[in-house]
N, C-alpha and C positions, 0 to 999 in steps of 0.2 A: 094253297097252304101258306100259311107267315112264314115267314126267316127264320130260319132256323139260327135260335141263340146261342149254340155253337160250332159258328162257323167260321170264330177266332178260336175260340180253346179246342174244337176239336182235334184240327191237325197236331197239335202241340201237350197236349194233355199229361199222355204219360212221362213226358218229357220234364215239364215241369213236374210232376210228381215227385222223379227224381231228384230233383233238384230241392226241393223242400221235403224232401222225405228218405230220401236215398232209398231201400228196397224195403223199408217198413210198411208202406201202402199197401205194395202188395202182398206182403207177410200176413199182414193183418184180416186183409181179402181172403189169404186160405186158409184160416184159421181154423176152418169149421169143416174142410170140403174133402174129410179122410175119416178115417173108420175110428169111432162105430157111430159117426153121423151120418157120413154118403159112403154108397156100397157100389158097386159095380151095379148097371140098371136101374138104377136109381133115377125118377124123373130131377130135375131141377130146373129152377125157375130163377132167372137170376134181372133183376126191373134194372132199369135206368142203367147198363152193362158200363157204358163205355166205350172203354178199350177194349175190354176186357179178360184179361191175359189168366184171371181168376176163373173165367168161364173155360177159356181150354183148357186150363189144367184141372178144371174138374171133369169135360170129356175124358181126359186123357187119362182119368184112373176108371174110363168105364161109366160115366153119367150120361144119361138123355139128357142133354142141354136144350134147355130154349131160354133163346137170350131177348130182351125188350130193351128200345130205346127211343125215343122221339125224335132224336136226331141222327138224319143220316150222316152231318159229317164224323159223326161218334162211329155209328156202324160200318162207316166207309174204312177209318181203321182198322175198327174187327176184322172184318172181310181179309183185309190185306193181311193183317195177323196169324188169319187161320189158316189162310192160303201158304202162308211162308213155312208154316209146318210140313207139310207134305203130307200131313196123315188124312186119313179117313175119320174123320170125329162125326159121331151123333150132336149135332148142332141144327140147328131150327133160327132163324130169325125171323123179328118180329118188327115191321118199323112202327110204332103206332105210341100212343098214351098206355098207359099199364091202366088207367080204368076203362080201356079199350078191351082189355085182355079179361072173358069171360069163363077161362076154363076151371069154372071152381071146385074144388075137392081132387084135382087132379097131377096134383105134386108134391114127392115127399119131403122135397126143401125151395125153400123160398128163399131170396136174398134181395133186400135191398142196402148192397154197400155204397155207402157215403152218396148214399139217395136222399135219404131223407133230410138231410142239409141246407137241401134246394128248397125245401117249402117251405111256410109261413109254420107258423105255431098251430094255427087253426086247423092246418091242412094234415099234421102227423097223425091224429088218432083218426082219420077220414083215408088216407093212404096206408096205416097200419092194418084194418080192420081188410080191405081190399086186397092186402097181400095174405093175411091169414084165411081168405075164405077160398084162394085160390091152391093153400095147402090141405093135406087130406087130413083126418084126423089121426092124430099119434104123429104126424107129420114135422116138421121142424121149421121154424121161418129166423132167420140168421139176420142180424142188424151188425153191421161192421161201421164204425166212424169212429171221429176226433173223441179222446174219451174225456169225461165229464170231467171239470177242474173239482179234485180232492186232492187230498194229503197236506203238507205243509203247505205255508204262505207262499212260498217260494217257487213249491211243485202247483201249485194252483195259480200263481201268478205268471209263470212259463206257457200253461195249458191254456189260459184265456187268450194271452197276445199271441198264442201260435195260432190258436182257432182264428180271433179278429181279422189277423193277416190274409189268412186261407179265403175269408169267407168277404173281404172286400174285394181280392183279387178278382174272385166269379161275380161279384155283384157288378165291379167295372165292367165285364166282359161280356156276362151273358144275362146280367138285372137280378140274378141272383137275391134271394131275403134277404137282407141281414137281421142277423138273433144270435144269440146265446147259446151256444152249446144245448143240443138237449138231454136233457134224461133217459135214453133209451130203455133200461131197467126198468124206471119205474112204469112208463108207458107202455112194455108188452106186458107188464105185472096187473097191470089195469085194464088190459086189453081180455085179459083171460089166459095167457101164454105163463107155462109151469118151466122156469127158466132151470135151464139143465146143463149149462155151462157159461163162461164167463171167462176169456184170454184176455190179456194184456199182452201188447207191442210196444218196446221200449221203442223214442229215438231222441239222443243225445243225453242217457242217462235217466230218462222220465218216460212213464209209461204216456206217450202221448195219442194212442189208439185203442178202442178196444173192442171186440170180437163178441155178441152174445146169441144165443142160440136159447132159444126158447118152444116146448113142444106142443101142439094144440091140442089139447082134450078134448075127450068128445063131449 
């Protein structure tokens, strides 16, 4: 197997999180993951996890968790995460590529938060479609990231150099794409996804995250 490209960021991840974000990340991570989106027994699928501190807390209201990530030094935190809780959680790991993961029509939420970041341009509507066939129909697939520079000059020129920052940092670290902010709206809109909510995560006064959940039809 190659090297895993986070085996600088992963130990430190949600660390730095904090640090460029204070507890907005993960705000914005459970945007989605309480009622009347996720119910108690509720399958969940959550790609490229992390840390994933978003994944326990949606056990912990009562979800089947199965959490994906390609890199163990990622899941090697989770582990220790879940561990330090003392609970009993429905959790499942998976180390592997999410176009690895073939269980399709068999979850009522999908998530990939500040996933899709990582790819090129070419590669979102080719990793969107993969997460939507893995959700069931009526199902929900949740896109949480850096949100799109709109509103004033000011508020748009905040949201690009905060993005730039973020997205050199992982490009140093782990080769990371560099691009643009993408459009998540309009890409599950184009995808087929009947968008059924839309949060905003302020930090430092400017919505600089945002949360959207979209439901698959059948």
């Amino acid at each position: 197997m190659s090297k895993d490209k986070y085996w600088l960021m992963g130990p430190v991840y949600d660390a730095l999180s904090w640090v460029f974000a204070g507890n907005s990340i993960y705000k914005c991570k459970c945007s989605m993951l309480k009622k009347p989106w996720l119910k108690p027994g509720d399958k969940v699928l959550f790609a490229g996890v992390g840390h994933g501190k978003e994944a326990i807390y949606a056990a912990e209201q009562g979800a089947r968790v199965t959490v994906v990530d390609l890199s163990e030094a990622m899941l090697k935190k989770f582990r220790e995460a879940v561990e330090r809780t003392g609970k009993d959680l429905d959790i499942r790991i998976i180390h592997a590529d999410i176009f690895k993961v073939e269980e399709f029509g068999e979850y009522d939420m999908v998530t990939g938060n500040f996933f899709f970041n990582l790819f090129p341009r070419n590669m979102v509507p080719t990793l969107l479609e993969h997460l939507i066939k893995l959700t069931r129909v009526n199902g929900h697939v949740v896109i949480s990231d850096f949100a799109y520079p709109q509103g004033n000059p000011l508020a748009k020129l905040f949201k690009q150099a905060y993005w730039y920052t973020a997205i050199l940092i992982f490009w140093a670290t782990t080769g990371a794409e560099i691009h643009p902010v993408y459009d998540y709206q309009r890409y599950m809109e184009e995808a087929g996804l009947k968008m059924r909510e839309i949060k905003h995560t302020p930090f430092l006064g400017i919505d600089a995250y945002t949360s959207m959940l979209g439901e698959r039809v059948a």
